[in-house]
Backbone bond lengths (Angstrom), bond angles and torsions (degrees), N, CA, C in turn:
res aa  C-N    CA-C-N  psi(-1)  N-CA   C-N-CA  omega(-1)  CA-C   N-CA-C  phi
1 X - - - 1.435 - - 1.518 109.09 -
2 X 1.429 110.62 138.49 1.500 112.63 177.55 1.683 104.58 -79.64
3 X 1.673 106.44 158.25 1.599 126.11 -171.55 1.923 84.11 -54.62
4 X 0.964 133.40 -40.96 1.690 134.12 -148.15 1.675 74.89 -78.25
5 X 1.278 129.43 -87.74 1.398 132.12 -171.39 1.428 110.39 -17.74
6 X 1.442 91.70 -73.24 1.935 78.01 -178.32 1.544 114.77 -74.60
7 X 1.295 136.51 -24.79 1.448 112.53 157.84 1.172 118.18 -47.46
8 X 1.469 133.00 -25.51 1.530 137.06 -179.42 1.442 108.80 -74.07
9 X 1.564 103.86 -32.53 1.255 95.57 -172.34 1.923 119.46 -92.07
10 X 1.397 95.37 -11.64 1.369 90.39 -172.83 1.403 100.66 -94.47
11 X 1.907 139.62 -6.42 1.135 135.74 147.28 1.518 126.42 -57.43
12 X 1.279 112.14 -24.00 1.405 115.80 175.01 1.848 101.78 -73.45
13 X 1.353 92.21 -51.73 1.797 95.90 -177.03 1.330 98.19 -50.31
14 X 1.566 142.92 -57.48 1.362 140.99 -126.82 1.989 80.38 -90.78
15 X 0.780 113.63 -55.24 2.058 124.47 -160.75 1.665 89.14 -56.10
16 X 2.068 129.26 -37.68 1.140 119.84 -137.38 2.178 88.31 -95.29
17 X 1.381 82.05 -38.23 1.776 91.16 169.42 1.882 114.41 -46.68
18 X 1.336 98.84 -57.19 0.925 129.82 -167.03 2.193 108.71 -43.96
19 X 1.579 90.61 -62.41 1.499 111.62 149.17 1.299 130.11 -32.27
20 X 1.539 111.95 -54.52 0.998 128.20 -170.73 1.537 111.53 -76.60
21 X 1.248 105.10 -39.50 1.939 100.14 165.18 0.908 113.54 -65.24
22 X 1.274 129.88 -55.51 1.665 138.22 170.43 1.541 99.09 -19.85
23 X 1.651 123.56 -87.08 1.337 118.71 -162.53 1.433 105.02 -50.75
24 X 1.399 126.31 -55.84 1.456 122.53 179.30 1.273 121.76 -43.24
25 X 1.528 125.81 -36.65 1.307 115.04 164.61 1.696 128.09 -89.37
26 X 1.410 110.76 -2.41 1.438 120.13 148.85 1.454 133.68 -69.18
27 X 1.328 99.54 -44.90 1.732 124.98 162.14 1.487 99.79 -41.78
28 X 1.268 112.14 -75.85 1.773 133.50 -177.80 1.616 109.77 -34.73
29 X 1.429 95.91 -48.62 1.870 99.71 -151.57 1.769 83.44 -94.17
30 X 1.645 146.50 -17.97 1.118 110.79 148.16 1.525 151.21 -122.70
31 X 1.783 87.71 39.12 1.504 114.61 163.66 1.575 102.99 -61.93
32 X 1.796 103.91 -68.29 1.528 131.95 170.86 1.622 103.59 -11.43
33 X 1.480 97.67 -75.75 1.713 123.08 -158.18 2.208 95.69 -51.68
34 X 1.606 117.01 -50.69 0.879 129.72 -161.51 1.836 108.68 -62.74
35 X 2.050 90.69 -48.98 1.447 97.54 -171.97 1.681 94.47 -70.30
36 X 1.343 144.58 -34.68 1.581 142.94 175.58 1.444 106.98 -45.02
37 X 1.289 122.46 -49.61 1.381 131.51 178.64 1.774 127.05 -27.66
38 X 1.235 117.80 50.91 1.837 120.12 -176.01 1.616 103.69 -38.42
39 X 1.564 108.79 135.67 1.172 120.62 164.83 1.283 116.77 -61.62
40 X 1.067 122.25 130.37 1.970 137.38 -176.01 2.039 98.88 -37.14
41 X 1.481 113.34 102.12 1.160 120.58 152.08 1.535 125.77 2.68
42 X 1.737 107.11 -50.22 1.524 128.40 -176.54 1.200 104.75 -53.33
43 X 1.551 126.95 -63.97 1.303 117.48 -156.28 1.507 120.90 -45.82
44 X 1.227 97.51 154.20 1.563 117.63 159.98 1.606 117.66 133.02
45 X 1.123 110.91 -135.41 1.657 124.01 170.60 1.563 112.48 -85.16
46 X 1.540 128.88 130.31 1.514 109.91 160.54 1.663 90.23 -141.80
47 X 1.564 102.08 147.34 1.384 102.20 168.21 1.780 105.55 -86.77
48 X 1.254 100.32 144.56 2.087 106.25 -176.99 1.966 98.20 -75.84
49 X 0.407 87.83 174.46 1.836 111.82 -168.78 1.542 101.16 -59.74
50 X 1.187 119.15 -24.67 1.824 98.88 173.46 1.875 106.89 -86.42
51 X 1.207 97.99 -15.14 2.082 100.58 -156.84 1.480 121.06 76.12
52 X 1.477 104.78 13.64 1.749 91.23 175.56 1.821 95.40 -113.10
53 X 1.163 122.41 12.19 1.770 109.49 150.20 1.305 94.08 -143.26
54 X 1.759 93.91 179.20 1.095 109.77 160.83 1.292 119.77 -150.41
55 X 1.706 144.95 146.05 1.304 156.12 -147.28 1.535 92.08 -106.84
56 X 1.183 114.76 140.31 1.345 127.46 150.43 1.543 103.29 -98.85
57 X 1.188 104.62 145.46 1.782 112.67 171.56 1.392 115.06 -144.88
58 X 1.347 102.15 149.87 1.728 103.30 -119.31 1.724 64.83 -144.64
59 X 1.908 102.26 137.90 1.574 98.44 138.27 1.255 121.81 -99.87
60 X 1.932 101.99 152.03 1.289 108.02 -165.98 1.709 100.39 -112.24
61 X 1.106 144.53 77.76 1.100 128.41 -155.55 1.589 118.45 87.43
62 X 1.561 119.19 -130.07 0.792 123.73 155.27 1.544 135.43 -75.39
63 X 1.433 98.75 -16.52 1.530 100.26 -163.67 2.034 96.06 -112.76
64 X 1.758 101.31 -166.37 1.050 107.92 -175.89 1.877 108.43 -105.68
65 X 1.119 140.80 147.55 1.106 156.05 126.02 1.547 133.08 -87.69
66 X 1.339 115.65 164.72 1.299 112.26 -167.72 1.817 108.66 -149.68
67 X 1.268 121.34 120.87 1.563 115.84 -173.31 1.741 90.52 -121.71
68 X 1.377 102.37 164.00 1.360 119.05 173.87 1.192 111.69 -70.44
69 X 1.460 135.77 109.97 1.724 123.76 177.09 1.347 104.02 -100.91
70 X 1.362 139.79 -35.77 1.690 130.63 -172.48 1.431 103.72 -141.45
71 X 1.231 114.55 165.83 1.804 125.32 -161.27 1.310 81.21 -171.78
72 X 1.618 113.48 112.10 1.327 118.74 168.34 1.737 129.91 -64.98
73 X 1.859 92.71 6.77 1.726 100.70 -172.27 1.518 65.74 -161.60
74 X 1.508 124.20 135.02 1.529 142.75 177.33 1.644 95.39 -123.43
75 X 1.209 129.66 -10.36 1.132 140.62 -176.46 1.550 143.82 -112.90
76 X 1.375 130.91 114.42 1.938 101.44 -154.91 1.837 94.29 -76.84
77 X 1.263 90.48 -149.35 1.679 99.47 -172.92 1.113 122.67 -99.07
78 X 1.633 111.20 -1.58 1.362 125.55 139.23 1.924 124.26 -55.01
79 X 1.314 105.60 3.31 1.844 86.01 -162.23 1.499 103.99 79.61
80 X 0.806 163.34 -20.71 1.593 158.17 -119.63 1.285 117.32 -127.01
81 X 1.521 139.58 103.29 1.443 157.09 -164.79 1.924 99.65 -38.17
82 X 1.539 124.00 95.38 1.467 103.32 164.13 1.463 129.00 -20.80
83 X 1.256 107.42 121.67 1.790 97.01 163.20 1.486 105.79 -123.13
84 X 1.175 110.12 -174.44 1.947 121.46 172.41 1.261 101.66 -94.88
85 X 1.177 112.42 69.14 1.527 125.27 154.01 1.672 126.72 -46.49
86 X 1.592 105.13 -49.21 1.678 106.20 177.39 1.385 99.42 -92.02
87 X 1.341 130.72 27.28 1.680 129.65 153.18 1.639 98.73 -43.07
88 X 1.594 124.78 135.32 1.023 120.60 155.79 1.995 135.33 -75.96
89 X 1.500 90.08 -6.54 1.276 109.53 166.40 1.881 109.60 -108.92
90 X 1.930 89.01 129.75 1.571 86.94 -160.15 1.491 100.69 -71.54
91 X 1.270 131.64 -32.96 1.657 128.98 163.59 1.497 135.92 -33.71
92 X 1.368 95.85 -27.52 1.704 111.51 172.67 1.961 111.10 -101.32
93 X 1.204 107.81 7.24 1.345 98.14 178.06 1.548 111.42 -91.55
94 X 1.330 126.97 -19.17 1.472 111.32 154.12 1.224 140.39 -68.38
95 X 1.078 121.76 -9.92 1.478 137.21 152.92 1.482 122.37 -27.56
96 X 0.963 120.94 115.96 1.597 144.70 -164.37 1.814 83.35 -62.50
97 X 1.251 116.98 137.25 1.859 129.86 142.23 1.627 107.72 -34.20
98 X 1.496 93.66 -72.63 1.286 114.49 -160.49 1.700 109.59 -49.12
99 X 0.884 115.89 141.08 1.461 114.81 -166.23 1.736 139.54 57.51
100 X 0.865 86.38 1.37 1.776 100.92 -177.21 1.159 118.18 -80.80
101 X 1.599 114.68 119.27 1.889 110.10 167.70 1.144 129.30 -37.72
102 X 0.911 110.20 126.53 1.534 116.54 168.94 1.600 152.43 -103.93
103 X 2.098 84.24 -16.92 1.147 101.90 154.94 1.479 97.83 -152.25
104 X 1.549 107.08 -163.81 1.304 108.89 -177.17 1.756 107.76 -178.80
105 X 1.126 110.96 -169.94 1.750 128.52 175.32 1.808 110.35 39.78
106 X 1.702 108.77 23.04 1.611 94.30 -172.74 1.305 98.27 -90.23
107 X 1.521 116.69 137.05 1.377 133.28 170.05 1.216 106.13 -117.81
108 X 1.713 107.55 148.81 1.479 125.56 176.92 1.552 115.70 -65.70
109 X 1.440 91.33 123.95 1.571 89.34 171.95 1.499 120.87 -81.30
110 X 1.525 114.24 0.38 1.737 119.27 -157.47 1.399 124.94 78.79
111 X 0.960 135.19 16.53 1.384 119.83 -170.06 1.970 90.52 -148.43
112 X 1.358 121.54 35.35 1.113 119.56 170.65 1.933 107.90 90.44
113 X 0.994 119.07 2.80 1.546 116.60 -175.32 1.197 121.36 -110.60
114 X 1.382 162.43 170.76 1.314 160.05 104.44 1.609 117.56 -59.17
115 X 1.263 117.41 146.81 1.481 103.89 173.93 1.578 106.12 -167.03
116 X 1.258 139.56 -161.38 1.218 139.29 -171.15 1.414 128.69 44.81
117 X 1.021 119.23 38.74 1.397 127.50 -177.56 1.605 106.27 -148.49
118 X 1.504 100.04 -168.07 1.861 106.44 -164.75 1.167 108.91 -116.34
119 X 0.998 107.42 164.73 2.211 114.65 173.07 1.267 81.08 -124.40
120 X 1.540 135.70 169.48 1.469 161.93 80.41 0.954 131.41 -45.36
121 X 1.371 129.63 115.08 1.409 116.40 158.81 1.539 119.90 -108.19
122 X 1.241 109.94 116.67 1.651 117.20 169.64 1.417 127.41 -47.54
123 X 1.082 113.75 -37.53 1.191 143.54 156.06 2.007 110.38 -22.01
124 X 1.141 82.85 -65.83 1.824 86.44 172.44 1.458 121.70 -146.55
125 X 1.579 100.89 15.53 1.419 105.02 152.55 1.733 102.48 92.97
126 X 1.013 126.58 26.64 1.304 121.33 -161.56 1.533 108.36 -127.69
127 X 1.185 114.11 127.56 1.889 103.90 154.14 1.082 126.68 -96.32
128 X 1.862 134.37 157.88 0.867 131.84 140.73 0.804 149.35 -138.47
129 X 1.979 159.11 -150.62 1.378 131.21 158.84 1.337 104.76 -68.61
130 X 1.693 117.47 170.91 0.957 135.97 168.78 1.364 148.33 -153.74
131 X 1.294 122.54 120.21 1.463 104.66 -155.21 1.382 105.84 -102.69
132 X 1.637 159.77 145.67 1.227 156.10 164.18 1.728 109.10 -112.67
133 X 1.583 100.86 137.94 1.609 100.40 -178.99 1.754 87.40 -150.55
134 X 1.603 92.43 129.19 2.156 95.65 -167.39 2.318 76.24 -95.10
135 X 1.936 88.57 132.39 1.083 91.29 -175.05 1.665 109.92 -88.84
136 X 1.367 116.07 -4.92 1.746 147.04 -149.04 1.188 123.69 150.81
137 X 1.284 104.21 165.88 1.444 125.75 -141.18 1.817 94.06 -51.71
138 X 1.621 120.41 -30.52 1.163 101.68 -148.65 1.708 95.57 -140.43
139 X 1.746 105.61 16.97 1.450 117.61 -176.49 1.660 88.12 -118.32
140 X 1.456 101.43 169.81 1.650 133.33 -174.91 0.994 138.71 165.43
141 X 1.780 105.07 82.75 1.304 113.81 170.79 1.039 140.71 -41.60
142 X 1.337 131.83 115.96 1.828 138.55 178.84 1.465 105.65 -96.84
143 X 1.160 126.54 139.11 1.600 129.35 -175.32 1.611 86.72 -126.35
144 X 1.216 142.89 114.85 1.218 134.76 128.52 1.511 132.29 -67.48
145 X 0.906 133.92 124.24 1.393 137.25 155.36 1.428 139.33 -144.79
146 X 1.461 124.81 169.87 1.569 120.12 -177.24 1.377 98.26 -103.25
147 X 0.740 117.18 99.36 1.747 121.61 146.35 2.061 102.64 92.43
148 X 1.013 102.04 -43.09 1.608 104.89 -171.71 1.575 113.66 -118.23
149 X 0.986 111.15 77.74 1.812 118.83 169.42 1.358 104.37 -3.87
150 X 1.339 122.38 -81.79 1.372 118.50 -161.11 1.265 120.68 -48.51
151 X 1.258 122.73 -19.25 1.835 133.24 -171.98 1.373 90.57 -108.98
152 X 1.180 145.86 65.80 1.549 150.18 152.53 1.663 112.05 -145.05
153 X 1.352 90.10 167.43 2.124 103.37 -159.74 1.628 77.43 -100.38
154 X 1.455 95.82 162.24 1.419 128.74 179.92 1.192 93.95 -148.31
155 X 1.822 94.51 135.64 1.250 120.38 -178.33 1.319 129.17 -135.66
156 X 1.418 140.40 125.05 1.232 130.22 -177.81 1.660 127.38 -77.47
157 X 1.331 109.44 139.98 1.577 104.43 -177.42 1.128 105.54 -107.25
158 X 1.333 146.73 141.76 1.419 152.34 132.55 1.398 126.15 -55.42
159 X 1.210 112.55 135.56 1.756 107.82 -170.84 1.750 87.31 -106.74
160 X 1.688 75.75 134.58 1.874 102.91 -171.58 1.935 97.31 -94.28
161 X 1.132 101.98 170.51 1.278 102.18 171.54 1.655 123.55 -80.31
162 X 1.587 100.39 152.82 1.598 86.62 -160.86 1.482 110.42 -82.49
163 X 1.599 129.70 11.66 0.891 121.80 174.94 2.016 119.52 -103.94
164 X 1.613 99.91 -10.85 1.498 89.84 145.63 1.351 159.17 2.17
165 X 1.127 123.07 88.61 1.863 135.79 -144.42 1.833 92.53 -54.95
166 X 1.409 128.41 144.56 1.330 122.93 175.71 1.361 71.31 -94.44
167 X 1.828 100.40 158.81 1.543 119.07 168.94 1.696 110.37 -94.80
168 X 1.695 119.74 0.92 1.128 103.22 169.36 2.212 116.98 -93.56
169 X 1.395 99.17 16.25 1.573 121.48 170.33 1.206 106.98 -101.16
170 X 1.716 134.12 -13.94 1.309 134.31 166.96 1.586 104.81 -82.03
171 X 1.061 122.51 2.20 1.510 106.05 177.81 1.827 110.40 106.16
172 X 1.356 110.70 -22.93 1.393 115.15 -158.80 1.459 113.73 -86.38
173 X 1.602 113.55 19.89 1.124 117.34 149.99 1.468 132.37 -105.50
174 X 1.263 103.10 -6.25 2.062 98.99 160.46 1.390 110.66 -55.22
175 X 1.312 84.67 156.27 1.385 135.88 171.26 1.447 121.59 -63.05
C-alpha cells in the first residue's frame, strides 16, 4: 500500500471512530434525557367532587386519560349492573359505568396544566372540554366546559388511596 493509501486509510478510521462516539454520546444523552423524564404528578386514583367515584388517570401516550376505577354503589336499587343509559347514542347505553373513559386527549400545556381534551359525564350523558391543574399533593382541579373556559364549573378532586378496590373486580362489569 502506498503512504497516500494508508493516510487515506487511517482518516477514514479516525472520521469512522470519530462517528462512532458521536452516536454513543447521542444514544447516552437521550437515554439520560428519557430516564430524567418524571411521570405527570396527575396520575393515579382521585375521588370526583361528590366521593361516590373515583377516576383513575392513566397516561396514554403522551397525554392524559381517565377511566372509572370505583363507584361506591356500581349498582341501581334495582340490584342492576350501572350502564350509560343517558348516552346520547342508543348503542353506547349498555355499557357498564364501571370501567369506562371518561375523559381523554388532555395534553400539557407546560406551565403545570393539562388541557385540550374531553370529560364525560354519565351522569347526563354529555361531553365536554376540559382543563385539569393538580393544586397539591392530594387536590385537583377539573374545569369542565363547552367551548368558553370562563362559563364552565370547576371542581375539586381528592386523591384516593392507591390501593382502592376497582369496581370492575367487584363484578360490576358483566354483562
Amino acid at each position: 500500500m502506498s503512504s497516500v493509501s494508508l493516510f487515506r486509510t487511517s482518516i477514514l478510521r479516525g472520521i469512522a471512530a470519530g462517528c462512532s462516539a458521536a452516536c454513543c454520546l447521542l444514544i447516552h444523552s437521550a437515554a439520560t434525557e428519557v430516564m430524567a423524564e418524571e411521570p405527570p404528578k396527575e396520575l393515579g386514583i382521585w375521588y370526583d367532587d361528590t366521593g361516590r367515584g373515583a377516576i383513575r388517570i392513566s397516561q396514554c401516550g403522551s397525554q392524559l386519560c381517565g377511566h372509572i376505577h370505583w363507584l361506591k354503589s356500581a349498582v341501581n336499587s334495582a340490584g342492576e349492573i350501572l350502564h350509560d343509559v343517558n348516552n346520547p347514542d342508543p348503542a353506547a347505553r349498555r355499557r357498564p359505568i364501571c370501567g369506562m373513559q371518561v375523559f381523554g386527549k388532555l395534553v400539557s400545556n407546560g406551565n403545570g396544566s393539562w388541557e385540550g381534551g374531553w370529560i364525560y359525564d354519565p351522569k347526563v350523558g354529555k361531553s365536554y372540554d376540559v382543563q385539569i391543574r393538580q393544586l397539591s399533593d392530594d387536590a385537583l382541579e377539573v374545569h369542565g366546559y363547552a367551548g368558553i373556559k370562563m362559563f364552565g364549573k370547576t371542581f375539586i378532586w381528592r386523591r384516593a388511596p392507591d390501593d382502592l378496590p376497582a369496581c370492575e373486580l367487584t363484578g360490576a362489569n358483566a354483562n
